[in-house]
N, C-alpha and C positions, 0 to 999 in steps of 0.2 A: 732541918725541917722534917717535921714526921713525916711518913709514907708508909704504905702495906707493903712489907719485904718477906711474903710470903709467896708460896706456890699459888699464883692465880688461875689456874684451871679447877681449882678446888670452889672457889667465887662462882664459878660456870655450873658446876656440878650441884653447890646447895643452892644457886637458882633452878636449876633441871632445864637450864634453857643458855641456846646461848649468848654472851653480854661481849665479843669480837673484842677480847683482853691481849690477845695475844697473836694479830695479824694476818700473817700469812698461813699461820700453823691453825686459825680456824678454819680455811676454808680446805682443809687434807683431810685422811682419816685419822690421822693422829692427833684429831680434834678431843677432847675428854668425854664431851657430851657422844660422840659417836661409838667409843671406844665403850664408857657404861654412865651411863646417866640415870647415875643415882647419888643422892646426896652423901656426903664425905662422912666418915665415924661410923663406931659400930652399930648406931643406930640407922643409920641412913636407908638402910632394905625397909625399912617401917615403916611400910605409907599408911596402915588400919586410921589412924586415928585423924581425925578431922579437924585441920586450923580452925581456929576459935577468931573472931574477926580480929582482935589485936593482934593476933602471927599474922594475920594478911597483910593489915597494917603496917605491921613493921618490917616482913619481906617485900614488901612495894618501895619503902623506904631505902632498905636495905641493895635492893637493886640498883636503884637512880644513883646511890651513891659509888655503886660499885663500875656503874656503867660512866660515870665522868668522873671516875677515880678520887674523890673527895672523903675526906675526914668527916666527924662528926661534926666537930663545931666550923667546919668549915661550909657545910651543909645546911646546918642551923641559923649562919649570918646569912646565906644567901634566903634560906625562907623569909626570916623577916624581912627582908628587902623586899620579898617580894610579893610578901604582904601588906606594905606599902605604897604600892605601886597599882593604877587603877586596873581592872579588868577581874578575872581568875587569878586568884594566890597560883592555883597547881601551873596555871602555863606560863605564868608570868618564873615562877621557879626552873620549868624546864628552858624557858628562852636567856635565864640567864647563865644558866645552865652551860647553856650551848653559845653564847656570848666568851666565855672564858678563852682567855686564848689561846691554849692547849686544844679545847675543844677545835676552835677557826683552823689550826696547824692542822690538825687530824683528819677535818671533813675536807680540808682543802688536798689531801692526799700526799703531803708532803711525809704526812707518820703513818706508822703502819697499827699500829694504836695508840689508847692513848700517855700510856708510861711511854713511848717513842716522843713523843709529841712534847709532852712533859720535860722529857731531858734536853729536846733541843731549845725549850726558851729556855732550862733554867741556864744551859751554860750558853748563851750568849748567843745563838747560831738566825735571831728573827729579829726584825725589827719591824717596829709599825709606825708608818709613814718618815721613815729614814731614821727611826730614834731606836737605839737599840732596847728591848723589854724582854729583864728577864724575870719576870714574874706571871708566873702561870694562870695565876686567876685573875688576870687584868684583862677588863672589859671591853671589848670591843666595839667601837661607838660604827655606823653608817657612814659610809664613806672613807672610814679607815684601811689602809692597804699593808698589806701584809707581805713581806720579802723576807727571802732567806739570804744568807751571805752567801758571796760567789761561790766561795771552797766547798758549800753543801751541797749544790746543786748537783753534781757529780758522784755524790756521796753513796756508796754501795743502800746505807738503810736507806738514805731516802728517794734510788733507785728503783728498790723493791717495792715500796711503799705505793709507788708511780704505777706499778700494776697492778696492785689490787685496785685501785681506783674505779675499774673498770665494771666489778664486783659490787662493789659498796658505795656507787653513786657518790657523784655532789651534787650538793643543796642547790635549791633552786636561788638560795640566798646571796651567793657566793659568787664573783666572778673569777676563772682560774686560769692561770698560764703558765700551766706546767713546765714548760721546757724554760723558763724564764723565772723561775721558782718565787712567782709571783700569784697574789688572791686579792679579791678586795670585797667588803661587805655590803653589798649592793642592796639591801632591807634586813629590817627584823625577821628573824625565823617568825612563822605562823606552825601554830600545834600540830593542824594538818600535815605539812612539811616536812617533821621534825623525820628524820632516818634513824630511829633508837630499834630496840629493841621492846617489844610491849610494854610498855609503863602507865600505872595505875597511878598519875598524881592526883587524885583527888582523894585515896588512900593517907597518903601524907600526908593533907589536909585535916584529916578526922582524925590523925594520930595528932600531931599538934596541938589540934584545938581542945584534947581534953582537960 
């Protein structure tokens, strides 16, 4: 399955902002953004020149994908969906966004981001409503409960993971029992709500529709 298996602070850096890729190591000063926060290449000191709306466009894109860890066309199937779907494309894309169940793993504070989060469905470690799901961008319906296996619970990462929590909030969406490495989805995310990082989806929207 494809995946970014590059240096993900480099992601943080040609955002100039930061997208919590990498845990516990954002909240130190050996955060990338703290240490120089400036975009990655020999160009990156070059701020003279003014994005022209399709860079903003495509860096608003380029974020949301970075910030739920997703592929292109991985990206692309979820907009049509969520264009689909009545209300705002843009929030309707972020709610599914954050439906994913790597996403639930993550804000439930069991990962400490979301490549953490990522590895423990694909190998086996969650199950939703006692069925084991190892597929990461499986949807998360209301009322769905979300368990870890016993042996994780104890587990050094998802240990750590347990105190940043304290940091990076959970949703109001969410009900969580930490100690019981248990969550359940108690409503839809609302945009309001949503704990990202600044995100322009209505940008995505205007790249789209051209």
């Amino acid at each position: 399955m494809a995946r970014y298996r590059e240096a993900v602070c480099r992601l943080c850096r040609r955002e100039t902002m930061k997208l919590y890729l990498k845990g516990e190591r954002c909240f130190t000063e050996k955060c990338a953004i703290e240490k120089r926060n400036v975009p990655p290449g020999s160009h990156g000191r070059d701020r003279r020149r003014r994005p022209g709306a399709y860079a903003e466009q495509l860096r608003a894109k380029q974020r949301v994908r970075r910030v739920y860890g997703v592929l292109e066309r991985q990206f692309r199937r979820a907009f049509q969906k969520a264009e689909r779907l009545p209300g705002k494309t843009g929030e309707n894309l972020l709610v599914l966004l954050e439906r994913r169940l790597d996403t639930v793993v993550r804000r439930a504070g069991f990962a400490g981001s979301q490549a953490q989060a990522r590895q423990l469905v694909m190998h086996g470690h969650v199950r939703v409503n006692a069925r084991k799901v190892n597929i990461p961008s499986f949807q998360v319906s209301v009322n769905d409960e979300i368990i870890l296996k016993d042996k994780m619970k104890e587990n050094d990462m998802v240990l750590q993971a347990r105190e940043l929590v304290g940091r990076q909030m959970i949703p109001s969406w969410l009900e969580v029992d930490p100690e019981a490495g248990r969550a359940k989805l108690v409503a839809l995310p609302k945009r309001e709500e949503l704990i990202t990082p600044p995100l322009q989806e209505q940008l995505i929207v205007e790249l789209y529709s051209k």
